[in-house]
C-alpha atoms as a printed R data frame, in Angstrom:
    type eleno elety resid chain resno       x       y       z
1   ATOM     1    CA   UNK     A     1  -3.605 -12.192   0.413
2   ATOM     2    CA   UNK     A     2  -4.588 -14.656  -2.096
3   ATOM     3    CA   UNK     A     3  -0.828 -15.982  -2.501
4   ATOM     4    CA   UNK     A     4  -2.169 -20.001  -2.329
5   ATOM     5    CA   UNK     A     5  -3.031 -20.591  -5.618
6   ATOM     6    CA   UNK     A     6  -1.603 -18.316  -8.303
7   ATOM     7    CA   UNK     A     7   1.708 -19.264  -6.656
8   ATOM     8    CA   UNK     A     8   1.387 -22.798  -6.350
9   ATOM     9    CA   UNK     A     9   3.642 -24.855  -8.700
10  ATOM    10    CA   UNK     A    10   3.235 -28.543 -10.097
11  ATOM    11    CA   UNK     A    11   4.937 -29.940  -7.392
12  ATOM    12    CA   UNK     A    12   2.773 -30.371  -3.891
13  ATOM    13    CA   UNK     A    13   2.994 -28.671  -0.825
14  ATOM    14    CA   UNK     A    14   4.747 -31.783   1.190
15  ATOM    15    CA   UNK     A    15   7.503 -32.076  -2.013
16  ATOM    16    CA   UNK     A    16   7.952 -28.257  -1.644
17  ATOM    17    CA   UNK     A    17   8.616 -28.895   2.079
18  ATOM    18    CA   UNK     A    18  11.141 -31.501   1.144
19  ATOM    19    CA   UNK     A    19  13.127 -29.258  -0.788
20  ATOM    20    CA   UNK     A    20  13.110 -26.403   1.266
21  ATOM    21    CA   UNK     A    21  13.839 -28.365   4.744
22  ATOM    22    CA   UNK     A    22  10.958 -28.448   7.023
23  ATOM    23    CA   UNK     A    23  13.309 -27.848  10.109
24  ATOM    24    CA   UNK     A    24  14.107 -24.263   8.507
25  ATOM    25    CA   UNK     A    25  10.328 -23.869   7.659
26  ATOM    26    CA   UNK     A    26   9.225 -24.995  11.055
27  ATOM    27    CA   UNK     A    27  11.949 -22.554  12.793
28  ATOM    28    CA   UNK     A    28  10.128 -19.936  10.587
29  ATOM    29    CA   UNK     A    29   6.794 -20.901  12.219
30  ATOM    30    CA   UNK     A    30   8.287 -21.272  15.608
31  ATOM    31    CA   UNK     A    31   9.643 -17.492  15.195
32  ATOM    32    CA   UNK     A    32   6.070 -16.239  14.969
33  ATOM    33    CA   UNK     A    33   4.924 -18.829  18.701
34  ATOM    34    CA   UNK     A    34   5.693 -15.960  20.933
35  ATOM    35    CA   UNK     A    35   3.777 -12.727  21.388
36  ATOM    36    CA   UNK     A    36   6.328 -10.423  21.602
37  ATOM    37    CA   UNK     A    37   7.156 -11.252  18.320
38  ATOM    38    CA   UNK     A    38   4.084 -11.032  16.878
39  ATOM    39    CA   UNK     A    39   3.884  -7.647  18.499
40  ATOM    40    CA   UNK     A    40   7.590  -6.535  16.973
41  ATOM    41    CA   UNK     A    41   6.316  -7.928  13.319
42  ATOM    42    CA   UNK     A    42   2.830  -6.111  13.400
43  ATOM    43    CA   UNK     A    43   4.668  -2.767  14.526
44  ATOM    44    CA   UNK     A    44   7.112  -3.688  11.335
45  ATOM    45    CA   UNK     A    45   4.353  -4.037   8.803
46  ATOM    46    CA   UNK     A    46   3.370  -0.462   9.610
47  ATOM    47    CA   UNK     A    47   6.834   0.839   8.345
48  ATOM    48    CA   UNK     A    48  10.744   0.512   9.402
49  ATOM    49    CA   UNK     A    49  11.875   2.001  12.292
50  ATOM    50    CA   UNK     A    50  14.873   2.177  15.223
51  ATOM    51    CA   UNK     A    51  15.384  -0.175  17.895
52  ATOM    52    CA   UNK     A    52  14.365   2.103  20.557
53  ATOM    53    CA   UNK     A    53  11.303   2.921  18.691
54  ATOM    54    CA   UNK     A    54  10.272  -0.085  17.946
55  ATOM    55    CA   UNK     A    55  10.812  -1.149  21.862
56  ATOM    56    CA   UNK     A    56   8.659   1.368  23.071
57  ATOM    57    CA   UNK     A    57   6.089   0.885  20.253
58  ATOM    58    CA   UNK     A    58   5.514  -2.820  21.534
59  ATOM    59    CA   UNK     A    59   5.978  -2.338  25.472
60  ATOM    60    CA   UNK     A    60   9.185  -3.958  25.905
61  ATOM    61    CA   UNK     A    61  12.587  -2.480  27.240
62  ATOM    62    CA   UNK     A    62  15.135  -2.491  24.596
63  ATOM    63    CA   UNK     A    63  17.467  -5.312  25.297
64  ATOM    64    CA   UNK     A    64  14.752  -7.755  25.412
65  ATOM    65    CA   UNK     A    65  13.821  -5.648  22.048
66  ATOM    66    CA   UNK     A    66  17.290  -6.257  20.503
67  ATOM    67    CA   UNK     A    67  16.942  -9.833  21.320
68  ATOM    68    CA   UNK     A    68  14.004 -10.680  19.561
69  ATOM    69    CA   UNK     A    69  15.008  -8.890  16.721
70  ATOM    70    CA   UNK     A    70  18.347 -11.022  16.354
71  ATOM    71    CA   UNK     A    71  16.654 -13.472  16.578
72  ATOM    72    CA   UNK     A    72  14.172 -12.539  13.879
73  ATOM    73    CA   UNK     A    73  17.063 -11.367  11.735
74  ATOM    74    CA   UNK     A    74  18.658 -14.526  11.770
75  ATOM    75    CA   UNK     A    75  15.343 -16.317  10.789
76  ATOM    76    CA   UNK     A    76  15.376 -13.750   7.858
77  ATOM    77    CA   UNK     A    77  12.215 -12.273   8.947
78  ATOM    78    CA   UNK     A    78  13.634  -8.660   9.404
79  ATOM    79    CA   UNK     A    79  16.205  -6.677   8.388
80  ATOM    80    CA   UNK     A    80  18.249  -3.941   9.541
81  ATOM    81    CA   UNK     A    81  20.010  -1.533   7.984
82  ATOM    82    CA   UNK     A    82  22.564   1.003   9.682
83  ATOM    83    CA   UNK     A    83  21.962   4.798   9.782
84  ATOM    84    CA   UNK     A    84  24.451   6.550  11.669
85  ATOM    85    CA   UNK     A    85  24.262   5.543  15.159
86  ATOM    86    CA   UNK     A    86  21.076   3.616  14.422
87  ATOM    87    CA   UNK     A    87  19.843   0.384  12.792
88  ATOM    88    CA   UNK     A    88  16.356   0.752  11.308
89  ATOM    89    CA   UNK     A    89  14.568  -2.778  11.036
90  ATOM    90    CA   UNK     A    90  12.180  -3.794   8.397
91  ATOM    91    CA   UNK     A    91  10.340  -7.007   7.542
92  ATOM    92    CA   UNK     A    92  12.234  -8.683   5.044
93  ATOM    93    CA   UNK     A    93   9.843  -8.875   2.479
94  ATOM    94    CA   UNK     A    94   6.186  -9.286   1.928
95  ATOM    95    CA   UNK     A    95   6.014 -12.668   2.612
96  ATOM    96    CA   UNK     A    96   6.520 -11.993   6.426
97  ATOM    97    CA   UNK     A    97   3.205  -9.842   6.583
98  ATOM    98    CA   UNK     A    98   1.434 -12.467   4.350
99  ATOM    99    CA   UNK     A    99   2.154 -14.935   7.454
100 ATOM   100    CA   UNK     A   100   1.533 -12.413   9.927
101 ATOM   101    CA   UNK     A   101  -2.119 -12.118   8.212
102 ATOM   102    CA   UNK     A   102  -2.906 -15.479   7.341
103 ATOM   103    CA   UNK     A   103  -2.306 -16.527  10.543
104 ATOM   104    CA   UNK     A   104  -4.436 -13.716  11.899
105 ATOM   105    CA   UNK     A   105  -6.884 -14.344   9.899
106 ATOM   106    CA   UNK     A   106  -6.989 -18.009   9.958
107 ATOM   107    CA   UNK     A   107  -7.452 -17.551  14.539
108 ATOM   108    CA   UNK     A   108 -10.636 -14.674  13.490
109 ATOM   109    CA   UNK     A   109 -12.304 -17.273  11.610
110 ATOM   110    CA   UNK     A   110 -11.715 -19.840  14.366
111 ATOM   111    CA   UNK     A   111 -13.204 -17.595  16.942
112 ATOM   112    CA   UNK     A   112 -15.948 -16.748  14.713
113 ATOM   113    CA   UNK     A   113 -16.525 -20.381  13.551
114 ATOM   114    CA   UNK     A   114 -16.102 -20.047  10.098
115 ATOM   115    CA   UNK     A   115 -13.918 -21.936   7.368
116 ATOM   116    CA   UNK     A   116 -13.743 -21.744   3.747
117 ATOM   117    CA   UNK     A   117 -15.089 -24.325   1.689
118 ATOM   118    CA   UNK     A   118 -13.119 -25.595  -0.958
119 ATOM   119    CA   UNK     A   119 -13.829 -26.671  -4.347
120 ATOM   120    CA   UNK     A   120 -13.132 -29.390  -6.451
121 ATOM   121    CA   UNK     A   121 -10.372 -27.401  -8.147
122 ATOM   122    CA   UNK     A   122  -8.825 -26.140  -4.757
123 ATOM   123    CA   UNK     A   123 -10.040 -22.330  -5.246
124 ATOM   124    CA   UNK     A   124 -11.247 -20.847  -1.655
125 ATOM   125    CA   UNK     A   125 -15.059 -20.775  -1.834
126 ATOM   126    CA   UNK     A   126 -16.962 -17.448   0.922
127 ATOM   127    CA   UNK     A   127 -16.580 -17.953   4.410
128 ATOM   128    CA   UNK     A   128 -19.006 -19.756   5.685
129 ATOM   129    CA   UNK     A   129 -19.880 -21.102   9.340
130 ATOM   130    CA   UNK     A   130 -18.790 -24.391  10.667
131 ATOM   131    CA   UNK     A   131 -20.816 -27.269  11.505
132 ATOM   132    CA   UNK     A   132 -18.674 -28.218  14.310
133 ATOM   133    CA   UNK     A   133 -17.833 -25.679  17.431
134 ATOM   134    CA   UNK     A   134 -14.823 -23.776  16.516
135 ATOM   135    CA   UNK     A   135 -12.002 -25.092  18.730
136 ATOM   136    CA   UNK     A   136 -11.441 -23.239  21.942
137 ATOM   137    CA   UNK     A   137  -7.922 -22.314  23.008
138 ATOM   138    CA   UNK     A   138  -7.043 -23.927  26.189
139 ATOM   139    CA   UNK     A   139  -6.554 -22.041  29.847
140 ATOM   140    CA   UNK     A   140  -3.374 -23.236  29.665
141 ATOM   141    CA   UNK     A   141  -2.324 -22.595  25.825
142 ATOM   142    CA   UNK     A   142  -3.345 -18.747  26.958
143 ATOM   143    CA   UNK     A   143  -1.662 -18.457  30.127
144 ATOM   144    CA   UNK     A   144   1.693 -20.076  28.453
145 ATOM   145    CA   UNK     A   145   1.273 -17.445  25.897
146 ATOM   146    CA   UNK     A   146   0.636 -14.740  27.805
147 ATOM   147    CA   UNK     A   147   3.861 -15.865  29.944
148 ATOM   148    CA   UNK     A   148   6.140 -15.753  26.954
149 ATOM   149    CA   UNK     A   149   5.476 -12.160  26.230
């Protein structure tokens, strides 16, 4: 993904935040809590597609489908674009798989216990294991987010 650094302007990451609104950022985040979302996003990053497509793709009946995507498309996280009788939905851009990935990524190095060191200059350093036991997701963090889907 590599989209940290090369990216990253003068100003810092909480000054950024300022400027952009943190409420919009964190209803960004909050848009990617539940797993049927997650599901409808990874389906996305494979290519556009139709509503009823997408539905059955993901295991969900197509109202509940069309929901989530509204709600997606109002976050800006997807697009859709009418074809005929149809809407095909996209992911708006690539910065919606980038946090689909990271976020991936950043839970497979938890469960595997690793973290990248950083150095002095802020450049990501290999993978490495962590010193500490990786934190373990709670009986009831799964079983709320298994309810949600």
């Amino acid at each position: 993904m590599g989209h940290g650094t090369e990216s990253r302007n003068d100003a810092s990451t909480r000054e950024r935040l300022d400027a952009a609104g943190p409420a919009d950022v964190a209803s960004t985040l909050q848009a990617l809590a539940t797993p049927s979302r997650l599901y409808i996003l990874a389906r996305l990053q494979e290519g556009p597609c139709a509503v009823g497509e997408l539905a059955e793709a993901v295991g969900m009946e197509q109202s509940a489908c069309s929901h989530q995507l509204r709600l997606l498309r109002n976050l800006g996280l997807v697009t859709g674009e009418r074809r005929g009788r149809s809407i095909i939905y996209a992911l708006y851009d690539h910065h919606v798989a980038e946090l689909l990935d990271q976020a991936l990524f950043h839970v497979e190095h938890l469960r595997l216990g690793l973290r990248d060191l950083a150095l002095a200059d802020g450049a990501p350093q290999k993978a490495e294991p962590a010193t500490a036991a990786a934190p373990a997701r709670s009986a009831s963090a799964s079983a709320s987010a298994s309810a949600e889907s």
